[in-house]
N, CA, C and O atoms as CSV, one atom per row, in Angstrom:
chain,resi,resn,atom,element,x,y,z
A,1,UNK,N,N,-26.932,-24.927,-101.918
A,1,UNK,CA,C,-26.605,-23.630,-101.375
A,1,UNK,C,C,-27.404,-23.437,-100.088
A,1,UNK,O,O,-28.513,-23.925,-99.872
A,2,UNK,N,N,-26.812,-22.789,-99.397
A,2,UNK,CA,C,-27.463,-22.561,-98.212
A,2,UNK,C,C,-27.481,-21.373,-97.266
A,2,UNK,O,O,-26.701,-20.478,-97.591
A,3,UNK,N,N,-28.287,-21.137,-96.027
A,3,UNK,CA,C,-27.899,-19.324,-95.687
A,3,UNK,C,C,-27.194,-19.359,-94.331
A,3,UNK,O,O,-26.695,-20.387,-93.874
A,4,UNK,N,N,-27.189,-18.634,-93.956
A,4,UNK,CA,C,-26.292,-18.441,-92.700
A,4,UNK,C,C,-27.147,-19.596,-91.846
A,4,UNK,O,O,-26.620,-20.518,-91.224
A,5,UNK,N,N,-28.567,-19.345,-91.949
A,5,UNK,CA,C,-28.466,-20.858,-90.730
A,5,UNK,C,C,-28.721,-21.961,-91.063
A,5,UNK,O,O,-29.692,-22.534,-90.569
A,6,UNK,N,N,-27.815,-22.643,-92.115
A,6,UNK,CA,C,-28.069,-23.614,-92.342
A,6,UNK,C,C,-29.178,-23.926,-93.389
A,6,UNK,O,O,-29.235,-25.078,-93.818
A,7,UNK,N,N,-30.046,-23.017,-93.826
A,7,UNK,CA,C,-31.375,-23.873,-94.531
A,7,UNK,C,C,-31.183,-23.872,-95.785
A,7,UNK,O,O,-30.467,-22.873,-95.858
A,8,UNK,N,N,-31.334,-24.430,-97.370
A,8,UNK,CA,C,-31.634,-24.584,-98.192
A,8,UNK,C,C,-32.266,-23.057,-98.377
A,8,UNK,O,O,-33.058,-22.524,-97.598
A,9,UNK,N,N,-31.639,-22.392,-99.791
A,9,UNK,CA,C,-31.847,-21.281,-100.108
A,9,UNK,C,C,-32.318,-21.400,-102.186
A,9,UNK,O,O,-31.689,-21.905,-103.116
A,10,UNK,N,N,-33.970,-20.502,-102.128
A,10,UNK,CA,C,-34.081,-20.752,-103.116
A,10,UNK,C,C,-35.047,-22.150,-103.848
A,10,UNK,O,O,-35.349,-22.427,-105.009
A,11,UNK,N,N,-35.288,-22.736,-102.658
A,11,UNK,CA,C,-35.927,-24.261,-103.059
A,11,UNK,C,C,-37.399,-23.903,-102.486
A,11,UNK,O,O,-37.651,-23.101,-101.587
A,12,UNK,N,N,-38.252,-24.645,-103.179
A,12,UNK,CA,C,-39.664,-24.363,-102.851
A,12,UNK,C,C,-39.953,-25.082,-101.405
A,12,UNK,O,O,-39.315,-25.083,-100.352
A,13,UNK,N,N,-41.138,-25.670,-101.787
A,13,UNK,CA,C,-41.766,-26.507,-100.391
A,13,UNK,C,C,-41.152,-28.165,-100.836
A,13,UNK,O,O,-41.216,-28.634,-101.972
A,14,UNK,N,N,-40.651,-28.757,-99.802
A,14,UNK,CA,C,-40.288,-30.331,-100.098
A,14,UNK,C,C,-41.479,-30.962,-100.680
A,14,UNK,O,O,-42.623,-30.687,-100.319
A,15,UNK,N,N,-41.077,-32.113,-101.906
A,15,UNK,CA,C,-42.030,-32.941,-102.732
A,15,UNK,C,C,-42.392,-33.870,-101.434
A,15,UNK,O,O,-41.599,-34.161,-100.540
A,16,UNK,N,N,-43.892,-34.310,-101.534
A,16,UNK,CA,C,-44.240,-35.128,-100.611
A,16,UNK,C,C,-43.630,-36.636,-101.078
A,16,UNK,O,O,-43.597,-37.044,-102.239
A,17,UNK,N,N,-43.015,-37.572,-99.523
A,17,UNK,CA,C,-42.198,-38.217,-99.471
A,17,UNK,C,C,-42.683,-39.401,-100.398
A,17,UNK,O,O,-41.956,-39.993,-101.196
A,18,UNK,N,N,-44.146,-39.680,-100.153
A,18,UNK,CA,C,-45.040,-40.536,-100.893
A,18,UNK,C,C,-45.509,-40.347,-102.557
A,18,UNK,O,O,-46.108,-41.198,-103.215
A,19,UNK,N,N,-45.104,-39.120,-102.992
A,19,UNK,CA,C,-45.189,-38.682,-104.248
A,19,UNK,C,C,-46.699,-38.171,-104.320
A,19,UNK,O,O,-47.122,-37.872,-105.437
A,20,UNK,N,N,-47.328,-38.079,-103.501
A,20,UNK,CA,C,-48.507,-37.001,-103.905
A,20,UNK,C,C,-48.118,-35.704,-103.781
A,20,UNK,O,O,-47.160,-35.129,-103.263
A,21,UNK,N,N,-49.203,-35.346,-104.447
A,21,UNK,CA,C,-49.076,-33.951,-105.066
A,21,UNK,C,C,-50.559,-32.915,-104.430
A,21,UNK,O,O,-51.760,-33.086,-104.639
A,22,UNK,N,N,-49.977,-32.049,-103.765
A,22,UNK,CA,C,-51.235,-30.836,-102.910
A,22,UNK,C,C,-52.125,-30.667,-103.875
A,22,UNK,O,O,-51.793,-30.473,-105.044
A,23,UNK,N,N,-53.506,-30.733,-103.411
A,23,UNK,CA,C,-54.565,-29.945,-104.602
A,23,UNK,C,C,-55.456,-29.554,-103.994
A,23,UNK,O,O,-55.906,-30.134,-103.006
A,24,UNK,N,N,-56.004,-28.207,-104.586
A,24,UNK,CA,C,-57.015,-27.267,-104.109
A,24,UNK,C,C,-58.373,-28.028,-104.508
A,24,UNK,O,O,-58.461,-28.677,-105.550
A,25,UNK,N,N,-59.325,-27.902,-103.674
A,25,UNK,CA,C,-60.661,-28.060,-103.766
A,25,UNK,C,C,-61.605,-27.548,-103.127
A,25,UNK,O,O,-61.890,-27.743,-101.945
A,26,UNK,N,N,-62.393,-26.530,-104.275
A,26,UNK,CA,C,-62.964,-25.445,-103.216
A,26,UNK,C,C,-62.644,-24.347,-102.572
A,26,UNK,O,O,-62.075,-23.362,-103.044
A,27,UNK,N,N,-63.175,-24.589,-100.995
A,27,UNK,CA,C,-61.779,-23.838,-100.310
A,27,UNK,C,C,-61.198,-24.500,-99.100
A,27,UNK,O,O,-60.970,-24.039,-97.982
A,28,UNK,N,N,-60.977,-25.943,-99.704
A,28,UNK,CA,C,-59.790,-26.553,-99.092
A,28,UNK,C,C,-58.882,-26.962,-99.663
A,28,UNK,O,O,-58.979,-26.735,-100.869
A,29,UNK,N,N,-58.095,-27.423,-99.412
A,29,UNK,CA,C,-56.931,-28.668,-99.722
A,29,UNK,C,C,-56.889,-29.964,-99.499
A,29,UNK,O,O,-57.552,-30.560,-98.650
A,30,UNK,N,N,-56.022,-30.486,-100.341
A,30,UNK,CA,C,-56.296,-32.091,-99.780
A,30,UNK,C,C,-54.375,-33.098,-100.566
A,30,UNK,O,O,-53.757,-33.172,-101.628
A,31,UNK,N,N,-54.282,-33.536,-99.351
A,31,UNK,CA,C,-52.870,-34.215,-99.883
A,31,UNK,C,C,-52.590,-34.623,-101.597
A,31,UNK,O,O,-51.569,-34.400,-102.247
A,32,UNK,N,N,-53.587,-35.143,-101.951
A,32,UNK,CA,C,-53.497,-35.930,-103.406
A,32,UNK,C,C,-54.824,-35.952,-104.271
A,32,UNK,O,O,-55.945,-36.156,-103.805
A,33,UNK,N,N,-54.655,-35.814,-105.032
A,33,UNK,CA,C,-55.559,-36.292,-106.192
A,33,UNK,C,C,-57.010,-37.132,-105.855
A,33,UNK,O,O,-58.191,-36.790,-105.790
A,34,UNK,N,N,-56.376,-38.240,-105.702
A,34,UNK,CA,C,-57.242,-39.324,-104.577
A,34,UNK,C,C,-58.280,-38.873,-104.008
A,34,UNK,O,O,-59.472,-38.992,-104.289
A,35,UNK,N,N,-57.589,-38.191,-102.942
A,35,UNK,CA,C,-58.274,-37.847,-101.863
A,35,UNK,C,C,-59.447,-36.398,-101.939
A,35,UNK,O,O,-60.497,-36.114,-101.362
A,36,UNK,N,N,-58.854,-35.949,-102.651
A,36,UNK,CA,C,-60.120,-34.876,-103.625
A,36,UNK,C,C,-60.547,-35.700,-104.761
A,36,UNK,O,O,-60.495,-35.049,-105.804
A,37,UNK,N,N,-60.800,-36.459,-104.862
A,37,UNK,CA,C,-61.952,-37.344,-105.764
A,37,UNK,C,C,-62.820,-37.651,-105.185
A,37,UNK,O,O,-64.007,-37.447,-105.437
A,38,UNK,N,N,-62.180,-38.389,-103.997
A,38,UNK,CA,C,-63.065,-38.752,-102.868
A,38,UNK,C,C,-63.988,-37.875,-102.435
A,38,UNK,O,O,-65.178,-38.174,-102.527
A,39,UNK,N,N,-63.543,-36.516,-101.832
A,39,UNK,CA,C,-63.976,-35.621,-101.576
A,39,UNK,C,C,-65.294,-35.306,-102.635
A,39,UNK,O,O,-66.419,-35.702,-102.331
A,40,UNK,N,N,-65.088,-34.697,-103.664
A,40,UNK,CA,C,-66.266,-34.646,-104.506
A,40,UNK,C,C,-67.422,-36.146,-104.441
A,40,UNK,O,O,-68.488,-36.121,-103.825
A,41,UNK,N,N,-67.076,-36.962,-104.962
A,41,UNK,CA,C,-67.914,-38.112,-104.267
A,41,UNK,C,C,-68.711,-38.504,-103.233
A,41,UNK,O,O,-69.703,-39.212,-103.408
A,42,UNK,N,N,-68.161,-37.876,-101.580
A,42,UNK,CA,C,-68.896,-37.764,-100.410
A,42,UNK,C,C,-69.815,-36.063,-100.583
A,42,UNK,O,O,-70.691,-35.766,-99.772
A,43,UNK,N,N,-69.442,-35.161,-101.685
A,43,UNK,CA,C,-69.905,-33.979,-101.580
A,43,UNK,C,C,-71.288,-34.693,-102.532
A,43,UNK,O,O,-72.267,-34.929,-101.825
A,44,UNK,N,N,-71.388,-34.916,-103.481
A,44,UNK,CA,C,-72.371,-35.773,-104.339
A,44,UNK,C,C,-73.530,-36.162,-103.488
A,44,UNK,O,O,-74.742,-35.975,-103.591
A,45,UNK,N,N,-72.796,-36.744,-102.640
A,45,UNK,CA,C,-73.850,-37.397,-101.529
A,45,UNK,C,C,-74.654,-36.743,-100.327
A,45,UNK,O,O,-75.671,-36.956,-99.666
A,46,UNK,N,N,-73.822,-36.006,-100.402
A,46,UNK,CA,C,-74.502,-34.793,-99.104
A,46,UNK,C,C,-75.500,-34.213,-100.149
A,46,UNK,O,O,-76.661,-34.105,-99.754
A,47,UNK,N,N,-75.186,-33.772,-101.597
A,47,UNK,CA,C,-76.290,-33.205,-101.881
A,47,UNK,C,C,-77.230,-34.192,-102.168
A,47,UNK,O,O,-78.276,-33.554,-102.290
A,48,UNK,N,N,-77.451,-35.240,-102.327
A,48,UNK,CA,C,-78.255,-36.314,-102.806
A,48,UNK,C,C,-78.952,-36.003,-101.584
A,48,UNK,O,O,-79.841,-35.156,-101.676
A,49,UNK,N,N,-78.718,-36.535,-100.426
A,49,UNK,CA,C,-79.639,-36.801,-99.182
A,49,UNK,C,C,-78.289,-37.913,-98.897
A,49,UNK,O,O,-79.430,-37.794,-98.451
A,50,UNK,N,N,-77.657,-38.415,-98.779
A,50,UNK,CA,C,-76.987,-39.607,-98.563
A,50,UNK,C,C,-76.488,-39.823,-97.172
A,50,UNK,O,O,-76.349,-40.866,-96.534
A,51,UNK,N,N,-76.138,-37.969,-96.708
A,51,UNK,CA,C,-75.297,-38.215,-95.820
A,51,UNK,C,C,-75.368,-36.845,-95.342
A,51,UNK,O,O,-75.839,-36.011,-96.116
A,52,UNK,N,N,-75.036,-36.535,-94.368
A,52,UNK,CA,C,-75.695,-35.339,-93.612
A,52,UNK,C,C,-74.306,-34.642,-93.097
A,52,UNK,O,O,-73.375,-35.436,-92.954
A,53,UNK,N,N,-74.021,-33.193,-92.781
A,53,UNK,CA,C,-72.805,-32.628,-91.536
A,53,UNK,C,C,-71.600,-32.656,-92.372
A,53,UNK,O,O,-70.825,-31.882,-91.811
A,54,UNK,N,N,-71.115,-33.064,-93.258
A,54,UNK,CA,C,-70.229,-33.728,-94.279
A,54,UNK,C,C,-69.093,-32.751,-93.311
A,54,UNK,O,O,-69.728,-31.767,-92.930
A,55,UNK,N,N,-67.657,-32.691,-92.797
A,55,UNK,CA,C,-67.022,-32.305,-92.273
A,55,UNK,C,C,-65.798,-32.276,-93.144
A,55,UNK,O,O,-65.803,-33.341,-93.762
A,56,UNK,N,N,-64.461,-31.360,-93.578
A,56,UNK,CA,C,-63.243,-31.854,-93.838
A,56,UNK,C,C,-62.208,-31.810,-93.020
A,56,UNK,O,O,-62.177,-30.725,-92.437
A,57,UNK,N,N,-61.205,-32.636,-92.675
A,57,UNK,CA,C,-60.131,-32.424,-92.052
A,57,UNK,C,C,-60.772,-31.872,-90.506
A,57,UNK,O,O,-60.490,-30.764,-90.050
A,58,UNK,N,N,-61.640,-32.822,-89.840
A,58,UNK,CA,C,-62.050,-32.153,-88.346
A,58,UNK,C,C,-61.013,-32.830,-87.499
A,58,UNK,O,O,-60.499,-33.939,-87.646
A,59,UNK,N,N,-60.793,-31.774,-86.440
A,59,UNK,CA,C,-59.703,-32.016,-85.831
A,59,UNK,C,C,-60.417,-32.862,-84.333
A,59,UNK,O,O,-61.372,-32.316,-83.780
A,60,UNK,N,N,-59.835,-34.261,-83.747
A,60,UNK,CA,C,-59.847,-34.695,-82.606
A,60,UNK,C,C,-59.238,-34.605,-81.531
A,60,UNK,O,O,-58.114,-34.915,-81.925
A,61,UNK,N,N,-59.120,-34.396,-80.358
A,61,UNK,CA,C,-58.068,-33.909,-79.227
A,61,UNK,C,C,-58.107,-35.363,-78.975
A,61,UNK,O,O,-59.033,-35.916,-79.569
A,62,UNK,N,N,-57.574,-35.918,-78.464
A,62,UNK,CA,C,-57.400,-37.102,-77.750
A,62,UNK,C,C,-56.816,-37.065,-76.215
A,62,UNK,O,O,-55.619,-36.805,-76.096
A,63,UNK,N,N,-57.379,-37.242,-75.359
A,63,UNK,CA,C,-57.043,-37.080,-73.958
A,63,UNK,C,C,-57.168,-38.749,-73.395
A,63,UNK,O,O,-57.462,-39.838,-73.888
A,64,UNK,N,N,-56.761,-38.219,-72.079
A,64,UNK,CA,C,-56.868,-39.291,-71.078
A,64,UNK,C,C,-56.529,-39.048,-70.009
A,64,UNK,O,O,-55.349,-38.889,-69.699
A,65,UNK,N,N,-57.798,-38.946,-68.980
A,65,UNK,CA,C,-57.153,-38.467,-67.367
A,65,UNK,C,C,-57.145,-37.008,-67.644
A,65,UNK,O,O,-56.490,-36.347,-66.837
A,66,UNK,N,N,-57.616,-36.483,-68.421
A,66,UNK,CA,C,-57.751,-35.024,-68.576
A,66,UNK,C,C,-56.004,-34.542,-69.517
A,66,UNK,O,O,-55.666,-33.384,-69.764
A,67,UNK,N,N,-55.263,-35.690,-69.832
A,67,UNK,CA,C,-53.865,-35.096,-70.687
A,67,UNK,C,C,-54.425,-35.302,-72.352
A,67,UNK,O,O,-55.150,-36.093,-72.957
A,68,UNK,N,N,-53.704,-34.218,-72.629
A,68,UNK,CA,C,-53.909,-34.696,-74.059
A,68,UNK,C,C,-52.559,-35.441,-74.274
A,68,UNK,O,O,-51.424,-35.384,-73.801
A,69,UNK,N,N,-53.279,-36.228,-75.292
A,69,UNK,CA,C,-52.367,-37.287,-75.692
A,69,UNK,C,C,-51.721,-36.936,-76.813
A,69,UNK,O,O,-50.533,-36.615,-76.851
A,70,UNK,N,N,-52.647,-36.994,-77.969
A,70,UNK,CA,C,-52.507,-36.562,-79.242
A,70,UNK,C,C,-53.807,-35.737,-80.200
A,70,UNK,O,O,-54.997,-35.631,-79.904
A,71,UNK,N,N,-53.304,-35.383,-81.047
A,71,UNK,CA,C,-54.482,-35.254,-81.891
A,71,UNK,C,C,-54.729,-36.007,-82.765
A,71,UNK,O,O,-53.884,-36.899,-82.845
A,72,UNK,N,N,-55.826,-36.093,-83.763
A,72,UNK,CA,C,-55.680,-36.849,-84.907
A,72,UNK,C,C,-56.575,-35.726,-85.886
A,72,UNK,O,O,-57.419,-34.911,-85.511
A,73,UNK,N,N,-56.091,-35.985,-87.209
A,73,UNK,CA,C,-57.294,-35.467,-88.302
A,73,UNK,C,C,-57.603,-35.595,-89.635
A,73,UNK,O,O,-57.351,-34.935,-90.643
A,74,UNK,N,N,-58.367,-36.867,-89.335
A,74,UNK,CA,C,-58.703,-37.080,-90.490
A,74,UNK,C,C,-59.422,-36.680,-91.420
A,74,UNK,O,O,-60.005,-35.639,-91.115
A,75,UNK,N,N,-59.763,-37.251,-92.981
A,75,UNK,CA,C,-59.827,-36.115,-93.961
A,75,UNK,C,C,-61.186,-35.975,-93.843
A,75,UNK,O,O,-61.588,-34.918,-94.328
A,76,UNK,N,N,-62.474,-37.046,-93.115
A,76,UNK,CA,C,-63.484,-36.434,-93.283
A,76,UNK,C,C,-64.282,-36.594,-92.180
A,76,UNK,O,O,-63.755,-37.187,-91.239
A,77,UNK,N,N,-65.430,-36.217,-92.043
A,77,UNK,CA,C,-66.051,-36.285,-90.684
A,77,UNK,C,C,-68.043,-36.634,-91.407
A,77,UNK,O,O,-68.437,-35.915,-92.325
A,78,UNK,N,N,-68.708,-37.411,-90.999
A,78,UNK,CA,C,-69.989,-37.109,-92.097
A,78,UNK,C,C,-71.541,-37.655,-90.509
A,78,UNK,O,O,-71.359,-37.675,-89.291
A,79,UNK,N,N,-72.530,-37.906,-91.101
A,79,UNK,CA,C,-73.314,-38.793,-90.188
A,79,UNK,C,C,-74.369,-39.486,-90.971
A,79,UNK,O,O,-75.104,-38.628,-91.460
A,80,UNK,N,N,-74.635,-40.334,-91.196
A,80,UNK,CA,C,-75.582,-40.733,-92.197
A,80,UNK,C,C,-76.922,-40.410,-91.743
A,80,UNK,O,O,-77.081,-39.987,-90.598
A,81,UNK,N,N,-78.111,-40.604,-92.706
A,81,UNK,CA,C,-79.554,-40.281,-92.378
A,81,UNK,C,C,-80.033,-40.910,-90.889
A,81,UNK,O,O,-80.838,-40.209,-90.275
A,82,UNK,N,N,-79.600,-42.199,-90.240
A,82,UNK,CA,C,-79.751,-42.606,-89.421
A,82,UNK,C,C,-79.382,-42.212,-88.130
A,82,UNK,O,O,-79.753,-42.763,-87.094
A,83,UNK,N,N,-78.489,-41.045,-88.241
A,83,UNK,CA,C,-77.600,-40.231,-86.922
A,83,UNK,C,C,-75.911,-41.544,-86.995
A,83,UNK,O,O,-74.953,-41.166,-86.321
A,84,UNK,N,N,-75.833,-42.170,-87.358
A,84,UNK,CA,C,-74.676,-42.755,-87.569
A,84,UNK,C,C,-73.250,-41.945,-87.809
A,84,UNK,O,O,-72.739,-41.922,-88.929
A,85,UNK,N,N,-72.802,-41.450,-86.960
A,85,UNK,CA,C,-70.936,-40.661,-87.025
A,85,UNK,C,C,-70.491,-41.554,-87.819
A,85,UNK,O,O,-70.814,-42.729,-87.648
A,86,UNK,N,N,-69.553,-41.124,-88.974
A,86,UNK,CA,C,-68.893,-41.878,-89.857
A,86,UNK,C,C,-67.589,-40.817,-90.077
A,86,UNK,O,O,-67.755,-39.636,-90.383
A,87,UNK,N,N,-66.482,-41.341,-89.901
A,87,UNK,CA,C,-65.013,-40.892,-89.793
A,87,UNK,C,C,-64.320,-41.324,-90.801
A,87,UNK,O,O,-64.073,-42.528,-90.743
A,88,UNK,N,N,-63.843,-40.661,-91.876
A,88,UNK,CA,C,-63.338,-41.586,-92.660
A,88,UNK,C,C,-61.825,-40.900,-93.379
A,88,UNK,O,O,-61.701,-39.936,-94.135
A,89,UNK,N,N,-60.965,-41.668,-92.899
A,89,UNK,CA,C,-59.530,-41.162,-94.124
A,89,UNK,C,C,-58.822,-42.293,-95.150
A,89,UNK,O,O,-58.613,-43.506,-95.155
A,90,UNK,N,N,-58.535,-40.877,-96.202
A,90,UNK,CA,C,-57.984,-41.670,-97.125
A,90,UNK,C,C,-56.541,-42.068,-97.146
A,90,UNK,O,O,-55.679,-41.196,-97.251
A,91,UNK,N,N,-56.279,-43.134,-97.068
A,91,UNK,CA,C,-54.896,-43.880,-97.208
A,91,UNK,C,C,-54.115,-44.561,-97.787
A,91,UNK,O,O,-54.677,-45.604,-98.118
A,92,UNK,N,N,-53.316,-44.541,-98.029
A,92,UNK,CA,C,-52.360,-45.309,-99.228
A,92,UNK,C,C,-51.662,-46.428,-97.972
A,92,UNK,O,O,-51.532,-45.947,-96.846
A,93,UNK,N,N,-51.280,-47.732,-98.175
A,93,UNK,CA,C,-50.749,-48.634,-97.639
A,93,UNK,C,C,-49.063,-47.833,-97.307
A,93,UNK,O,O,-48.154,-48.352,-96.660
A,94,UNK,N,N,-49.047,-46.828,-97.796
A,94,UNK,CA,C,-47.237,-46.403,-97.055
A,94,UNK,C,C,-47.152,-45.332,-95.834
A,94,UNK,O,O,-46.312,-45.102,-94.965
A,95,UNK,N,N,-48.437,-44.777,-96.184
A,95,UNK,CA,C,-49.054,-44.003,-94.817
A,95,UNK,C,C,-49.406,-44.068,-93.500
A,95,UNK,O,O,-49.231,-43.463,-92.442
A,96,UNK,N,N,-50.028,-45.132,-93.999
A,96,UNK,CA,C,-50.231,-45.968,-92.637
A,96,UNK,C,C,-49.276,-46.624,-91.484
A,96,UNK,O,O,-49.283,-47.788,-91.082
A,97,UNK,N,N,-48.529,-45.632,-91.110
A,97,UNK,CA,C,-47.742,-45.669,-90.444
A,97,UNK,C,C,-48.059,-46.154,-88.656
A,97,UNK,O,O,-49.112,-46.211,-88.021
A,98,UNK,N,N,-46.489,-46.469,-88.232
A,98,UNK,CA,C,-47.074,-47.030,-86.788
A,98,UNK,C,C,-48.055,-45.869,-85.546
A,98,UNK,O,O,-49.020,-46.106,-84.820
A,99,UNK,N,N,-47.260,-44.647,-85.775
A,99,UNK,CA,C,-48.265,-43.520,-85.347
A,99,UNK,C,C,-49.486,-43.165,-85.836
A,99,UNK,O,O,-50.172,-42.909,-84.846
A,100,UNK,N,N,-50.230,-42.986,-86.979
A,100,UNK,CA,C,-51.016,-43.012,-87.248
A,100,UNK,C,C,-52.348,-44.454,-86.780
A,100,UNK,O,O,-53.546,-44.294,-86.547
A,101,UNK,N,N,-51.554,-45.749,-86.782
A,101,UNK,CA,C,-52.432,-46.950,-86.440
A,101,UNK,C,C,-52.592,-46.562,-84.884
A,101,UNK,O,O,-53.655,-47.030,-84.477
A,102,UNK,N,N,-51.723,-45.693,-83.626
A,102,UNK,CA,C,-52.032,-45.898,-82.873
A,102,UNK,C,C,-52.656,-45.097,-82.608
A,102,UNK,O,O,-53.413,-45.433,-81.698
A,103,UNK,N,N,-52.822,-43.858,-83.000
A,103,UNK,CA,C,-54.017,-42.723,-83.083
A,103,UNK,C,C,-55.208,-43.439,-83.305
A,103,UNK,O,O,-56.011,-43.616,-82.389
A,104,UNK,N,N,-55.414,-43.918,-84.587
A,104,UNK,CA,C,-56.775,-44.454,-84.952
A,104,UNK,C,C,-57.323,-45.433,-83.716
A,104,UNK,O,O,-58.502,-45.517,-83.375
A,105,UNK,N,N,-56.256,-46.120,-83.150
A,105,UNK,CA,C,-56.654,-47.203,-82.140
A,105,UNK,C,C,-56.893,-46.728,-80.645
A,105,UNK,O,O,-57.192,-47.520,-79.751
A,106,UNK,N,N,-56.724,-45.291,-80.442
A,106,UNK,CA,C,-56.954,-44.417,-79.190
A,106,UNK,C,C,-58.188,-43.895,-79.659
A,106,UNK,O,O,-59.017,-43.705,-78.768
A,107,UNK,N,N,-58.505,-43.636,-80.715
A,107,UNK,CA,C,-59.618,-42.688,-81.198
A,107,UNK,C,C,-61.026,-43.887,-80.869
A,107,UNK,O,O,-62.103,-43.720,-80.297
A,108,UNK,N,N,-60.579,-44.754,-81.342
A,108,UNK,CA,C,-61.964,-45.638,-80.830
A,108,UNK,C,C,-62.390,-46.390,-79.571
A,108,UNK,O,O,-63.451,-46.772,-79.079
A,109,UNK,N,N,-60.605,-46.448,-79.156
A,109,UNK,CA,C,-60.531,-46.801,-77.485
A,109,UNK,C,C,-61.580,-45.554,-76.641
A,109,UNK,O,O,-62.572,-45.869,-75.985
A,110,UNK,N,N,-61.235,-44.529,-76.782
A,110,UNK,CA,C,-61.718,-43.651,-76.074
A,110,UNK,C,C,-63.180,-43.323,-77.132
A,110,UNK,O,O,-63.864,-42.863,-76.217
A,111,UNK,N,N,-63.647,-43.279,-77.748
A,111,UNK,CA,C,-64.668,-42.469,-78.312
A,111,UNK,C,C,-65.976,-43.671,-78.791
A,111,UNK,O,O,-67.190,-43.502,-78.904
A,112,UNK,N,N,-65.081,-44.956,-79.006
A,112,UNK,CA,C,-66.015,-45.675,-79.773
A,112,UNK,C,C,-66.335,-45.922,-81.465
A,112,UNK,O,O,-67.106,-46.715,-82.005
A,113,UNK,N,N,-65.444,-44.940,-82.025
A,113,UNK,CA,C,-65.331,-44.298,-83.380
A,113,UNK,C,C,-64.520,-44.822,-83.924
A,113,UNK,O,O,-63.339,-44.783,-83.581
A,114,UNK,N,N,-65.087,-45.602,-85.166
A,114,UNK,CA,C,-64.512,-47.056,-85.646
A,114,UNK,C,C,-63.815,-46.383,-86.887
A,114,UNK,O,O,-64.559,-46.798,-87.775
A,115,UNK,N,N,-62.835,-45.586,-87.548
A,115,UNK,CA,C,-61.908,-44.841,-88.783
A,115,UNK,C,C,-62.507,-46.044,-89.872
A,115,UNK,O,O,-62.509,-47.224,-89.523
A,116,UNK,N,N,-62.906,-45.708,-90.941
A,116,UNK,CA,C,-63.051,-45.983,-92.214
A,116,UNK,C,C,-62.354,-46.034,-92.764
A,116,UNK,O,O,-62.623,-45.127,-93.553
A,117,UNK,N,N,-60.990,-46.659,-93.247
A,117,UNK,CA,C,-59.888,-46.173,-94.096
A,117,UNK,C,C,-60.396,-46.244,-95.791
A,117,UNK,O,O,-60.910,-47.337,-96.030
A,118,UNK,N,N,-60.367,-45.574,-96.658
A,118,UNK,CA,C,-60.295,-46.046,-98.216
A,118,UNK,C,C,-58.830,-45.520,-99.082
A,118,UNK,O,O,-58.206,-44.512,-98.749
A,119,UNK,N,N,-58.494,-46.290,-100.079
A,119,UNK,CA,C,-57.631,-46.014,-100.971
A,119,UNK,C,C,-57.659,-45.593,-102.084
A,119,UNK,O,O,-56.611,-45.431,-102.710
């Protein structure tokens, strides 16, 4: 069924294409299950001493020549005791798409900032 312009009437939000499922943590969100496990795990560690700044979902501009190019944002942002930036998203091998590899590969072209992927 549908409404005068065309849209799907009555249907919630589309199932994600990959079959994860949205989940609250805290007061964020996070694509899947997974990835809020993870989340608690790097939170573990911030309180330990492990890891310092712990960031979620920080957003990157990506420029060049003063254009932006793209953004990217991955799910976490942290720095270890040593001052070490550590960037890290979680990924499933179907995600990893050709846009996403070339984000990650501008992000370190320009910044130096090597993406951590885990699964």
């Amino acid at each position: 069924m549908t409404d005068a312009a065309g849209l799907g009437v009555g249907r919630g939000r589309q199932p994600n294409k990959y079959g994860a499922r949205r989940v609250e943590h805290g007061d964020h969100t996070h694509d899947s299950e997974g990835e809020r496990s993870y989340c608690y795990v790097l939170q573990q560690r911030e309180r330990l001493g492990g890891l310092r700044a712990l960031a979620v979902h920080p957003i990157y501009i990506l420029t060049v020549n003063g254009q932006k190019v793209c953004s990217l944002v991955p799910d976490w942002e942290y720095h270890l005791p040593d001052g070490t930036q550590v960037v890290v998203d979680f990924k499933s091998p179907p995600t990893r798409t050709p846009v996403w590899r070339l984000k990650v590969k501008l992000l370190e072209a320009l910044t130096g900032i090597r993406m951590q992927v885990v699964e």
